[in-house]
C-alpha positions as a Markdown table, in Angstrom:
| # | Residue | x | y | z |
|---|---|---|---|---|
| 1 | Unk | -24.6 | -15.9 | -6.0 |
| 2 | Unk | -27.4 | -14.1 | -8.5 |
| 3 | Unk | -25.9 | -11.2 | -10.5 |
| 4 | Unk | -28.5 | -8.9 | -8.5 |
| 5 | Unk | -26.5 | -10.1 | -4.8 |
| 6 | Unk | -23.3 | -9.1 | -6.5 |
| 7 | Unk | -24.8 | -5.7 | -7.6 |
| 8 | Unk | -26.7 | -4.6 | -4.1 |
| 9 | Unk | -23.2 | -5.8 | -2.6 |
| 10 | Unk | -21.0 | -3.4 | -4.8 |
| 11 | Unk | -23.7 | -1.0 | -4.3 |
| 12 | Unk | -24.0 | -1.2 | -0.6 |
| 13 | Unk | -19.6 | -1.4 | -0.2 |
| 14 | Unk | -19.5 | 1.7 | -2.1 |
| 15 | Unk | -22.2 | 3.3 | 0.1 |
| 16 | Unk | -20.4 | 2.2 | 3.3 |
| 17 | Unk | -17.1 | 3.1 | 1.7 |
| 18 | Unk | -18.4 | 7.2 | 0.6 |
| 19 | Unk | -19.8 | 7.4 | 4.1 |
| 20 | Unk | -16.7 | 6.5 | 6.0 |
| 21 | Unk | -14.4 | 8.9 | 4.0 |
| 22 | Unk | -16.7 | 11.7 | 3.9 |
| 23 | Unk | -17.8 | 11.7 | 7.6 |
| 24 | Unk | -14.4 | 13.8 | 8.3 |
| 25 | Unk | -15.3 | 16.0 | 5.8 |
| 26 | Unk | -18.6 | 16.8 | 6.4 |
| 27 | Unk | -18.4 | 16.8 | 10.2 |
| 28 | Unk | -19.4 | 20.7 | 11.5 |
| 29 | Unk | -16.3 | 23.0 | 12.7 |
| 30 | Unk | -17.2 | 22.6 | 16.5 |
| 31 | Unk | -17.2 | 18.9 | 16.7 |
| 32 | Unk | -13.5 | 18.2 | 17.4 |
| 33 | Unk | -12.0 | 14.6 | 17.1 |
| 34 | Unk | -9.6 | 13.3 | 20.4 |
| 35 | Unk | -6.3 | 13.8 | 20.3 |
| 36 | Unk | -5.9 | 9.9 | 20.6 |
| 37 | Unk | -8.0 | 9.5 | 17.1 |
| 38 | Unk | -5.9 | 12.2 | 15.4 |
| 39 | Unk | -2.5 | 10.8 | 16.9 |
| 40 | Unk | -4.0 | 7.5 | 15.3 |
| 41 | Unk | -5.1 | 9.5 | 12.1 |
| 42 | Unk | -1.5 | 9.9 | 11.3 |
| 43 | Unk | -0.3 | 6.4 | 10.5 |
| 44 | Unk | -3.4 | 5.6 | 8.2 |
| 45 | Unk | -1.2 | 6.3 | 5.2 |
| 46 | Unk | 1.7 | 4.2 | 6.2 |
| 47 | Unk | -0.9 | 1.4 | 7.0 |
| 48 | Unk | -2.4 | 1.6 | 3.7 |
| 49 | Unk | 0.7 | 1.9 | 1.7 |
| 50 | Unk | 1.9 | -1.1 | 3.5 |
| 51 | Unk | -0.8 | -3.4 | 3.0 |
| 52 | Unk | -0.9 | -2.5 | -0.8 |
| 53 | Unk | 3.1 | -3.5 | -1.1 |
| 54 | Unk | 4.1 | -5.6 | 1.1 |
| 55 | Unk | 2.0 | -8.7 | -0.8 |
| 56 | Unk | 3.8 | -6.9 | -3.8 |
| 57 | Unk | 6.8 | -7.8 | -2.5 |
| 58 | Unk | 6.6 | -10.8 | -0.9 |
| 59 | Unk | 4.3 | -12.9 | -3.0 |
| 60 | Unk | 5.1 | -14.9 | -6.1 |
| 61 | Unk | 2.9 | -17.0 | -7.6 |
| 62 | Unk | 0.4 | -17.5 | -4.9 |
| 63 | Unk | 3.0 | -18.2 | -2.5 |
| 64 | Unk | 5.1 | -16.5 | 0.0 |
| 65 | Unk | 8.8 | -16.1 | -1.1 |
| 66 | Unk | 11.2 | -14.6 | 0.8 |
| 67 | Unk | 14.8 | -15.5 | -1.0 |
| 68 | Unk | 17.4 | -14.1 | -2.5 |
| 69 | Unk | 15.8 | -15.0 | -5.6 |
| 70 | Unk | 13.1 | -12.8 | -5.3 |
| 71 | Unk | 13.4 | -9.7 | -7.5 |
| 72 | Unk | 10.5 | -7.6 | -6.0 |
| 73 | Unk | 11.6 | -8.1 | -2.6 |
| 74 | Unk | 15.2 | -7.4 | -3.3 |
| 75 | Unk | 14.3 | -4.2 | -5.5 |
| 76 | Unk | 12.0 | -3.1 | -2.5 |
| 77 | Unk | 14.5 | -3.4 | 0.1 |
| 78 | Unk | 16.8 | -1.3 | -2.0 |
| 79 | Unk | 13.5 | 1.1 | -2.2 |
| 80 | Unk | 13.2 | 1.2 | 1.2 |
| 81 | Unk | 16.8 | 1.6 | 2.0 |
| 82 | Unk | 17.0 | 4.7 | -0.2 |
| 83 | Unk | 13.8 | 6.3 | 1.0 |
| 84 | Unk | 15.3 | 6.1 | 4.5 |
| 85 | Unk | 18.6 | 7.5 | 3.8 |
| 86 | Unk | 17.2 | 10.0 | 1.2 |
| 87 | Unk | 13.5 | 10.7 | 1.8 |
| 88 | Unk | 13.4 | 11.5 | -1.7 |
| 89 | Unk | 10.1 | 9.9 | -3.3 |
| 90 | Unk | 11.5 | 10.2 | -7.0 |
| 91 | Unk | 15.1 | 8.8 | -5.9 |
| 92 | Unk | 13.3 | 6.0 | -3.9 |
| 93 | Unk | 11.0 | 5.1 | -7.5 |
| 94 | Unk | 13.9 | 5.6 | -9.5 |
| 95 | Unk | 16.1 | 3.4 | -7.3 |
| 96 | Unk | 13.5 | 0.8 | -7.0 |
| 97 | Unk | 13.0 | 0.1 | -11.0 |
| 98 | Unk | 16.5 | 0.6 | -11.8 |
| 99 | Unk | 17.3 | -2.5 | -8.7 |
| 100 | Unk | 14.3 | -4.6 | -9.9 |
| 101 | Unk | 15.2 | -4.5 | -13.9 |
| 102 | Unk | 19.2 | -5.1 | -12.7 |
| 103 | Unk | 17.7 | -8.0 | -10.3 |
| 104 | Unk | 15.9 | -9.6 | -13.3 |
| 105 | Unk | 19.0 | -8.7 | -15.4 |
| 106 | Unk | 20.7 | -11.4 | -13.1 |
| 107 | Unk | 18.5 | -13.6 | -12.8 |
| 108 | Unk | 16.2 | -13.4 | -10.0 |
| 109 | Unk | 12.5 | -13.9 | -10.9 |
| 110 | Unk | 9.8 | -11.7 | -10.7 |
């Protein structure tokens, strides 16, 4: 790949990219979205924070590890246990670090 392929790719993602976020925001007041897209509209965020996590949590050194050993994943189920019972995003961050420094404290990796 030639350094000028990379650059008209960045180029043309971030052109593709600007033009997909903006379109909502540029659309004119009478053009209304379905119902179904806006139901669907709604679980974007929980979508994306997943998919930025999730491989957080569950991946350690290129490979999938779900154990006991696992100090992300057990300082994220802690997370998520508190943000369910809570729903308090600084208690939830707060609960998360203090669990994943006492996990590595223990001796689970990271």
């Amino acid at each position: 790949m030639t350094l000028a392929t990379i650059w008209l790719s960045m180029l043309g993602m971030g052109v593709l990219t600007l033009t997909l976020r903006s379109c909502f925001l540029v659309l004119p007041e009478q053009v209304k979205l379905p119902a179904l897209l806006r139901r669907a509209l709604r679980y974007v965020p929980a979508a994306v924070l997943t998919a930025i996590y999730a491989p957080a949590l569950l991946v350690q050194s290129g490979t999938i590890q779900v154990s006991a050993s696992n100090a992300h994943l057990l300082a994220g189920l802690v997370a998520i246990g508190v943000a369910w019972y809570l729903r308090r995003t600084v208690l939830t961050i707060a609960a998360g670090m203090l669990a994943l420094h006492l996990f590595v404290a223990l001796g689970a990796r990271t």
